[in-house]
C-alpha positions, -999 to +999 in steps of 0.1 A: -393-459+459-357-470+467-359-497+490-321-502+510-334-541+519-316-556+486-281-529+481-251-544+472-227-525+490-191-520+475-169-520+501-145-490+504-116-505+494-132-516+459-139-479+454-104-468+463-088-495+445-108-481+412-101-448+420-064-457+415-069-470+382-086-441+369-061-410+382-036-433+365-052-429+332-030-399+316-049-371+308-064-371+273-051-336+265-024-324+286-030-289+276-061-287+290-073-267+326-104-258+342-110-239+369-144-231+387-159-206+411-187-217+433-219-216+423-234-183+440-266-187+461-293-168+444-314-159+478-298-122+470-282-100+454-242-100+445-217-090+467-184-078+472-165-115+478-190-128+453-168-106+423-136-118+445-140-153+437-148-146+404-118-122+396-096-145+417-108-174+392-107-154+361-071-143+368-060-181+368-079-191+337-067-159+316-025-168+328-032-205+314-045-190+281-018-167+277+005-200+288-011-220+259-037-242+271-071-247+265-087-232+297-121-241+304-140-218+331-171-226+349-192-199+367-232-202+375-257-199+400-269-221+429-311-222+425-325-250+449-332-255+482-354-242+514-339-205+515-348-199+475-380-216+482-389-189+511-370-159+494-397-166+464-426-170+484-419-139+502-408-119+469-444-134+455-425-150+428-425-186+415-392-202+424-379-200+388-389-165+381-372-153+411-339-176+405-337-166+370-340-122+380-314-127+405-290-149+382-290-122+358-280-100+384-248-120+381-242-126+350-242-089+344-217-080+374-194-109+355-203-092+322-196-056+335-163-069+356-150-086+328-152-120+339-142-144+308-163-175+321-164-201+293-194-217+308-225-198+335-243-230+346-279-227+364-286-259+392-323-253+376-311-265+336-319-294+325-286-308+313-276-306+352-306-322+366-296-350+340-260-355+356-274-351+393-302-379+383-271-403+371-249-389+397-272-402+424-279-438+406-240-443+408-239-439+447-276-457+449-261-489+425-229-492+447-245-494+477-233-457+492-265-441+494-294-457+523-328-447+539-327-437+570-339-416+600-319-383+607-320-362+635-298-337+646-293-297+641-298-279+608-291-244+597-318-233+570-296-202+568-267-222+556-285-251+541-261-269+567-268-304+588-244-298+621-227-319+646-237-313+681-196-295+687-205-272+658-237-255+676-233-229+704-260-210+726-268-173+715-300-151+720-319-140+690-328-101+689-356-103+712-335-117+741-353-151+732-324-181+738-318-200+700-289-220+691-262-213+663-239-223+641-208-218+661-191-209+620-219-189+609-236-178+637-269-188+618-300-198+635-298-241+635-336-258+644-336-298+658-347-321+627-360-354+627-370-368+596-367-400+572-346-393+544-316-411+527-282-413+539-246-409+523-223-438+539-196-408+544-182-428+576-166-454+554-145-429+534-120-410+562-093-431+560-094-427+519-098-391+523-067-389+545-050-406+525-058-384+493-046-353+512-014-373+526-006-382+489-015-350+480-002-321+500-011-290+478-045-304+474-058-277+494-042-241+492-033-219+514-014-243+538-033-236+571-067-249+555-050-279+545-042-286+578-081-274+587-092-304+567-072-328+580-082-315+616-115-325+610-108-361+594-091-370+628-128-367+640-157-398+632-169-388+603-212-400+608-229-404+574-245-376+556-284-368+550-285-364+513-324-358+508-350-339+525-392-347+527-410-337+498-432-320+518-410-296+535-385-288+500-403-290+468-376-269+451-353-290+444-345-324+419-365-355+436-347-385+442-348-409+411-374-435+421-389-416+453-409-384+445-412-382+484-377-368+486-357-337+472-321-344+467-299-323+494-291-291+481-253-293+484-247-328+467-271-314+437-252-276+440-219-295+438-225-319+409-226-284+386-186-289+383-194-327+367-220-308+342-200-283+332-173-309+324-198-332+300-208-354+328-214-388+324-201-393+286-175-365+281-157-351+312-126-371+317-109-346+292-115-318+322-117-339+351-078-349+356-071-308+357-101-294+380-094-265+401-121-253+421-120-213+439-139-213+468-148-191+502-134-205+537-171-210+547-175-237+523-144-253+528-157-286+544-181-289+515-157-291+490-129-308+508-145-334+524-177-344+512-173-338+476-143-358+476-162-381+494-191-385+466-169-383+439-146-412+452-178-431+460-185-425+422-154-439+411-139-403+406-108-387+415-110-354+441-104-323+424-068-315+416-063-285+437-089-269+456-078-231+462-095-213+493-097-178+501-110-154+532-135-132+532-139-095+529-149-070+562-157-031+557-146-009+579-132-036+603-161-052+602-185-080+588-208-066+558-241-070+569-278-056+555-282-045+595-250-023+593-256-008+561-222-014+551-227-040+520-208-029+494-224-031+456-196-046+435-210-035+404-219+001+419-180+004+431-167-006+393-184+017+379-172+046+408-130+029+405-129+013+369-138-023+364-096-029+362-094-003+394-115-030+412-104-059+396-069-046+407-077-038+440-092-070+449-066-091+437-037-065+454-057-065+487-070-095+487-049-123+513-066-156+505-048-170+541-068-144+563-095-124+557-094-087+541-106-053+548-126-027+521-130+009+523-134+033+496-101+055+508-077+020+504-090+019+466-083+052+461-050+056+474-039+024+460-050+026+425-035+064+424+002+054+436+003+020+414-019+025+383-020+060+382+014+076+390+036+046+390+029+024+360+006+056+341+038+078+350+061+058+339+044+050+304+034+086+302+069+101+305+089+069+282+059+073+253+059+114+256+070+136+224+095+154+248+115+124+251+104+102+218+100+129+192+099+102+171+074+084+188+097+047+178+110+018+198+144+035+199+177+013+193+192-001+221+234+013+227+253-020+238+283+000+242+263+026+267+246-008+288+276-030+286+274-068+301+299-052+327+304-018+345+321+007+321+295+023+303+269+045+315+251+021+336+251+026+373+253-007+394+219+000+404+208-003+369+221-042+370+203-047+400+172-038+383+177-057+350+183-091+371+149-081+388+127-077+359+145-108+342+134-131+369+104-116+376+084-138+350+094-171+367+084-149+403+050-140+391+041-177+372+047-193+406+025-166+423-001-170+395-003-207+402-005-209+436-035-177+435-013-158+457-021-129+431-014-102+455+024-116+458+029-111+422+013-077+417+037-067+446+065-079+424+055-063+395+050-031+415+082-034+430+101-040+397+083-007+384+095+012+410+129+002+399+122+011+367+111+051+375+140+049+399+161+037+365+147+070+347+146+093+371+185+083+380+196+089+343+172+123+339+173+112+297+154+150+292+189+165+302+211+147+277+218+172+249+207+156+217+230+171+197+257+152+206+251+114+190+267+095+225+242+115+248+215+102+218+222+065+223+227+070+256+187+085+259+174+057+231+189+032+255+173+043+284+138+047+270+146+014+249+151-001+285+122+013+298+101+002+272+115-035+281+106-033+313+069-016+306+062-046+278+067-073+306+048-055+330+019-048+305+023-089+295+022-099+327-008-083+342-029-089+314-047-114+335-055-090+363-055-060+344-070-072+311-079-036+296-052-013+311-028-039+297-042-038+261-039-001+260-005-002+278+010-025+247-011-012+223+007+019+233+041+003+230+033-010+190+031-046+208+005-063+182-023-087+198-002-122+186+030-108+207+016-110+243+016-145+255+034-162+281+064-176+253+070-134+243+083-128+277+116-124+261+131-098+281+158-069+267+171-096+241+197-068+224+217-065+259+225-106+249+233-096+217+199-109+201+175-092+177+148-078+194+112-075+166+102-039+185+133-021+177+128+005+152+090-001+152+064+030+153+047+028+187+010+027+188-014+058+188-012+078+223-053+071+238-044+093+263-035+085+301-032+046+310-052+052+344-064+085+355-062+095+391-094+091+413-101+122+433-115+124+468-152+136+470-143+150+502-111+166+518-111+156+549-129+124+545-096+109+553-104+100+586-137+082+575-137+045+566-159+043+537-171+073+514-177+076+479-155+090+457-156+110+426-156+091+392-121+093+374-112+128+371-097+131+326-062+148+334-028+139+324-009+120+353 
């Protein structure tokens, strides 16, 4: 056993002074990114904000690919602590059989949603108890962690130790009087018990200053400012183990098989073991980006920071936070019958339908409402009849007997007014032109929903651009009307190849089939092709002329209401796609 008698502590500023040196090193390969999701909680099932974090992360890492970089992408699974312990016992399961059924569970919503994780990491492997071992000798050898006597209020629930200010009164569903977590509204019990300590006091002022230096740390805006709310507050030192006797499922503490590391410090380490912690991680360290839930926002803005400066490590590069997701107006619960299966409702809308959805819908600055009629009536005006109608009608034999990326007129889409360009027309070039830069900054910020409005926007310009010109009423006998039409549908074609390019990391299999559709091969879809309408600047462009891809039929097909007056109902099921032309 640890005895804190003979620690040599390292005084804060030591640690901040060598955390200097070490964000100064450059970055080993500055190509490189990687982005993680938390690690989900295996005490049930997957749910509905669960495949939000996960599409929200996935997005991200699939826009640095197309950019060029070497993404790396975490996922995994969360398998210690009191709740898994008494989820198993009462499943009759050992602790590992029941982690492992439930991760899978997981790993096949990712599989099914198309989640392109480059790493699923389980807290119960053995190359991550390794890192949380040496993890914890670090902050043992430098004096951060101590034994000592906690007692206070903690939240099984939420796995959660709580300040006195965080716990309110409540009464329990007998009438009985309990105390809760004023965030959660979880049951919290008085603990007393010896365990070891986490000398978080001595890191606020560092902390403050990280945030200070660092002002997009923490995205959206108003949780930056949450964080720094709560470092205005004493900080008191963390409880980082619990007694043996009460957690067995866990990692012991190295040297004390009386104690179980703290779930949280050993959950949170799985971002260190994903990157090759303690030989190989600096490569991925420098450009860490971690997705996380508002409920989890003080774990991963405060105290991890905290540990990892008290390792010698630098805080995560950007830590993006997102809300949560109500049905109906209100909070999913098993009680209210209104959880919603993700991988029940991708199957019902598409996995892209609900990929899309999520990431349109979905406000990471406040939280977001789900019913079955928003889906619907969202994926039928923008997949269906905006983006599927326009493709549909540019791509049909009607228009493009040929079925050819049709030359582009200069003379009929002059630089200025004079041909047969309306001023409207301009309007809509300058859009789609500058929507690249529009949606990168969106993409990098994971204010997704901005840029699929932007994109949606752009291609409602773009049916407005057809619908203006009516191309199926120019006579094609007569050779100016001809340019006129291949210049129209060579416009439109443009526009549809940037859209398709772009949303390839929301949309990953509508956009495939969109530019496979349009004779764009697979090496002619990154970020550096967004190259748009080069003939109107008097450039070659490589599609002119080309034979467009095989037609696979319609690029979304409309969803169909079960129901015809379910309108006034919040959440119904809906018929599967309905196979008819848009």
């Amino acid at each position: 056993m640890f005895s804190s008698c003979c620690v040599n502590v390292i005084h804060p500023c030591s640690v901040q002074h060598e955390r200097r040196n070490t964000s100064s090193q450059p970055c080993t390969d500055p190509g490189s990114h990687y982005i993680t999701t938390p690690i989900f909680y295996v005490n049930a099932p997957p749910h509905l904000g669960h495949l939000y974090s996960a599409v929200t992360a996935d997005c991200l890492h699939r826009y640095k690919v197309l950019q060029g970089f070497n993404s790396r992408f975490a996922t995994g699974t969360d398998e210690h602590g009191l709740k898994i312990q008494q989820a198993a016992e009462a499943a009759g399961k050992d602790p590992l059989s029941f982690c492992t059924s439930v991760s899978e569970r997981f790993k096949h919503l990712f599989s099914s949603c198309n989640i392109s994780y480059t790493d699923y990491i389980r807290t119960t492997e053995q190359r991550h108890r390794r890192a949380v071992e040496h993890f914890w000798s670090v902050l043992w050898n430098r004096g951060l962690i101590y034994k000592g006597s906690y007692e206070g209020w903690y939240s099984t629930q939420d796995e959660s130790f709580l300040m006195p200010t965080q716990v309110t009164d409540a009464l329990d569903s007998s009438g009985k009087e309990i105390k809760v977590s004023m965030e959660s509204g979880h049951k919290v019990e008085w603990m007393k018990e010896e365990n070891y300590m986490f000398r978080l006091s001595a890191f606020r002022s560092q902390l403050l200053e990280w945030l200070e230096g660092n002002p997009r740390a923490v995205q959206p805006e108003r949780f930056y400012q949450a964080v720094v709310q709560w470092l205005q507050e004493d900080l008191p030192d963390l409880s980082v183990s619990r007694q043996r006797s009460r957690l067995q499922w866990g990692i012991p503490v190295p040297g004390d098989a009386e104690q179980t590391i703290y779930v949280w410090l050993d959950a949170l380490v799985n971002y260190l073991t994903v990157a090759g912690y303690p030989e190989k991680h600096e490569q991925w360290w420098h450009v860490v980006h971690h997705v996380v839930g508002k409920d989890i926002l003080k774990f991963h803005a405060i105290y991890w920071p905290a540990f990892l400066l008290g390792a010698g490590l630098q805080p995560p590069q950007r830590i993006h936070v997102h809300s949560h997701w109500t049905v109906g107006g209100k909070k999913m619960s098993k009680s209210l019958g209104n959880v919603v299966d993700p991988l029940e409702r991708s199957q019902v809308f598409t996995t892209d339908g609900m990929r899309y959805f999520l990431l349109r819908q979905g406000v990471p600055d406040s939280d977001c409402d789900y019913t079955d009629r928003k889906v619907e009536k969202l994926l039928n005006a923008e997949l269906a009849d905006s983006l599927g109608g326009l493709l549909n009608r540019c791509t049909a034999p009607a228009l493009n007997p040929t079925q050819v990326y049709p030359h582009f007129c200069p003379q009929s889409f002059p630089h200025k007014p004079g041909g047969k360009a309306a001023a409207e027309d301009y309007q809509m070039l300058d859009a789609v032109r500058r929507l690249p830069a529009l949606v990168e900054n969106y993409y990098e910020s994971l204010h997704v929903y901005k840029a699929l409005e932007a994109i949606s926007a752009c291609v409602r310009h773009t049916n407005g651009f057809v619908q203006r010109h009516a191309p199926w009423k120019l006579d094609r006998g007569d050779s100016e009307d001809q340019r006129w039409l291949d210049t129209i549908i060579h416009v439109s074609l443009e526009c549809l190849r940037i859209y398709g390019t772009l949303l390839q990391p929301v949309v990953p299999e509508i956009s495939d089939k969109l530019l496979s559709r349009l004779g764009v091969q697979p090496g002619e879809r990154s970020w550096a092709d967004l190259n748009f309408l080069p003939r109107y600047e008097g450039k070659a462009c490589p599609f002119e002329g080309r034979a467009l891809g095989p037609d696979s039929g319609v690029l979304f097909n409309r969803l169909e209401s079960q129901n015809p007056d379910r309108k006034s109902k919040s959440n119904q099921s809906v018929k599967k796609p309905k196979k008819s032309k848009n």
